[in-house]
Short mmCIF file of the C-alpha atoms (twelve columns), coordinates in Angstrom:
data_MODEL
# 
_entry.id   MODEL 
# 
loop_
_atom_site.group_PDB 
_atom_site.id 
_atom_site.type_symbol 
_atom_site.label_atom_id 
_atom_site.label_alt_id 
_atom_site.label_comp_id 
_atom_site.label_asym_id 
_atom_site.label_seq_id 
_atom_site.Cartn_x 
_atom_site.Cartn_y 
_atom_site.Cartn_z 
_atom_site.pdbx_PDB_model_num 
ATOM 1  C CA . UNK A 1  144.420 98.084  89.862  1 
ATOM 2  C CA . UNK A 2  141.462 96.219  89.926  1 
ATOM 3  C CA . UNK A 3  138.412 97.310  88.147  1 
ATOM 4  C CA . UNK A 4  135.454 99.132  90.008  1 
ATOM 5  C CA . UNK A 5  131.746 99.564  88.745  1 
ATOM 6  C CA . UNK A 6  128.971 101.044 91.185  1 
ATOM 7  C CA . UNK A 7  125.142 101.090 90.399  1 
ATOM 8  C CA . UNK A 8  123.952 104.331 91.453  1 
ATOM 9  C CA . UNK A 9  120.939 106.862 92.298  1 
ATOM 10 C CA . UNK A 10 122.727 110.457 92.963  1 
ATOM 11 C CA . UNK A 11 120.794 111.515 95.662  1 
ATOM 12 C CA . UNK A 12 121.418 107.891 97.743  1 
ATOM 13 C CA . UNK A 13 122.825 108.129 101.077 1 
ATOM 14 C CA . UNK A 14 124.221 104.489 101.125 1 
ATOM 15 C CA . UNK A 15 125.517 105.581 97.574  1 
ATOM 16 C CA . UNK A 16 127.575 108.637 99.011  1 
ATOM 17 C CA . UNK A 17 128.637 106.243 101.626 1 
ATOM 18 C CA . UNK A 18 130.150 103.833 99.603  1 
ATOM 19 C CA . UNK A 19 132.081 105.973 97.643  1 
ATOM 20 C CA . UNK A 20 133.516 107.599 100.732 1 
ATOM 21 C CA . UNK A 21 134.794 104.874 101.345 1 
ATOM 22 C CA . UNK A 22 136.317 103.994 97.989  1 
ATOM 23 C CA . UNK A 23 137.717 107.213 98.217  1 
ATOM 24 C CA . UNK A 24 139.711 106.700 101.224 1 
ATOM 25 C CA . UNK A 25 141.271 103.734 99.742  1 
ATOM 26 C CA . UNK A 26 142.613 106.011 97.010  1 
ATOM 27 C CA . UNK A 27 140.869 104.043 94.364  1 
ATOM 28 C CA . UNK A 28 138.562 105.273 91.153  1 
ATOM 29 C CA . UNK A 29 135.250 103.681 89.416  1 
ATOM 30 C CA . UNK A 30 133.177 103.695 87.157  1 
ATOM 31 C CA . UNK A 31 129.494 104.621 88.049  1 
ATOM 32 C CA . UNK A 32 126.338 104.022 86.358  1 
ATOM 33 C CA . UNK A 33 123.619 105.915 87.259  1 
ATOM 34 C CA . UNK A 34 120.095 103.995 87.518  1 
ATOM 35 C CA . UNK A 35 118.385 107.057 87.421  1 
ATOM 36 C CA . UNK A 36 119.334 109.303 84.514  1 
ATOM 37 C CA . UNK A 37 119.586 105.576 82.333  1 
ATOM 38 C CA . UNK A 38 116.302 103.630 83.524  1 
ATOM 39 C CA . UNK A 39 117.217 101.033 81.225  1 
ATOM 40 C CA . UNK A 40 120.389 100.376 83.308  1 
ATOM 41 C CA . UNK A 41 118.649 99.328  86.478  1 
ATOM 42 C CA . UNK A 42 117.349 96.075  84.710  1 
ATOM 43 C CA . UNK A 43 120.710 95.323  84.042  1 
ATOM 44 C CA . UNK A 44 122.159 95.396  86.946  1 
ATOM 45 C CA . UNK A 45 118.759 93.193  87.814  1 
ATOM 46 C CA . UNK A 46 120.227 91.168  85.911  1 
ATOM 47 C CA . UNK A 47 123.602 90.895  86.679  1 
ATOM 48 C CA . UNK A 48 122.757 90.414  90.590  1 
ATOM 49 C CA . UNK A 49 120.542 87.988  90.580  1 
ATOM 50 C CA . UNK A 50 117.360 90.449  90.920  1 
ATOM 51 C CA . UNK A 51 118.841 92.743  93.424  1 
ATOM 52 C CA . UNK A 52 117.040 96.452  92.921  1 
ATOM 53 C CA . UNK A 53 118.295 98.523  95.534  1 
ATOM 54 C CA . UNK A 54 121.590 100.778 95.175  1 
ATOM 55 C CA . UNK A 55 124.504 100.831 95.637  1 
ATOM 56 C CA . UNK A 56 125.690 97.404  93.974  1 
ATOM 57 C CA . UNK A 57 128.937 97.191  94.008  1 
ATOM 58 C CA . UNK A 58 131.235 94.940  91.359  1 
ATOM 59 C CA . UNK A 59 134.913 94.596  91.705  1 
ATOM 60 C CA . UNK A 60 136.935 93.081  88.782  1 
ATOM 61 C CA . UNK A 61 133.150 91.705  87.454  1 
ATOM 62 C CA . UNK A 62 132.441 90.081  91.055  1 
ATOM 63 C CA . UNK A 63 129.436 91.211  93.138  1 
ATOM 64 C CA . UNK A 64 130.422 92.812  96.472  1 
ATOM 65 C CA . UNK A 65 127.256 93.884  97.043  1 
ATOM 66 C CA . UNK A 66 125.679 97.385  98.703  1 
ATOM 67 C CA . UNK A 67 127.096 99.893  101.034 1 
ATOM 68 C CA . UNK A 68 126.971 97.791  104.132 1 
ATOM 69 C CA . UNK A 69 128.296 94.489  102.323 1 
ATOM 70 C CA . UNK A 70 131.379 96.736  101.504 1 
ATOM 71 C CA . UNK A 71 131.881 98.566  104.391 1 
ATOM 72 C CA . UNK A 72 131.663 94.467  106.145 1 
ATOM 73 C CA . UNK A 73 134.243 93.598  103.703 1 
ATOM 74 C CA . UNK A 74 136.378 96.274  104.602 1 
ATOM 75 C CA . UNK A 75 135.876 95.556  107.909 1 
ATOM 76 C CA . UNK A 76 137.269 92.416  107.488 1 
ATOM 77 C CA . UNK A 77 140.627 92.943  106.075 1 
ATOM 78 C CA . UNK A 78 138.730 91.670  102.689 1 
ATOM 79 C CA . UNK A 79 138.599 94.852  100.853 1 
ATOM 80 C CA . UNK A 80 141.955 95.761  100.120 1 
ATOM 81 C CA . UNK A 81 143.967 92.733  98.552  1 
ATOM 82 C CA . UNK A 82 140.424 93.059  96.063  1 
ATOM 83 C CA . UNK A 83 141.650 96.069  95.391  1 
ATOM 84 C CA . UNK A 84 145.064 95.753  94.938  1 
ATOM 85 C CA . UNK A 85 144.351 92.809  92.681  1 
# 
C-alpha cells in the first residue's frame, strides 16, 4: 500500500475534497496540519518547491499536488496503480 501524506488546514474546502476522495479509494494517510504546527507549512515550502497553498498531496514521497491535481490524476486512470503501488 503505498504511502500517503497530505498538508492540511482543517477548515479547507479543497482539503475535505481531497480526502473524499482518498476515501473512496479505500485508502488511509497521514495528515499534517499547517495550522495547529506553523512550523510545518515551511516545510512543506520546502519540499514543493515553494508551493503555500493546501492541500499538497505526496504519494510514496512524490508530489501529486492539490485537490484538483488529484482529482485530474484520478481522472486519468493515474491515481490508482499509485496507489496500489
Amino acid at each position: 500500500m503505498a504511502q500517503i501524506e497530505m498538508y492540511i488546514d482543517p477548515f479547507c474546502p479543497y482539503c475535505a475534497r481531497a480526502k473524499r476522495l482518498l476515501t473512496s479509494k479505500g485508502v488511509t494517510w497521514t495528515e499534517i496540519d499547517v495550522v495547529a504546527e506553523p512550523k510545518l507549512r515551511a516545510a512543506m515550502r520546502e519540499r514543493t518547491g515553494g508551493k503555500n497553498s493546501v492541500p499538497q498531496i505526496f504519494i510514496d514521497g512524490k508530489l501529486i499536488g492539490g485537490s484538483d491535481d488529484i482529482h485530474a490524476l484520478d481522472a486519468k486512470g493515474g491515481l490508482d496503480p499509485l496507489l496500489a503501488a
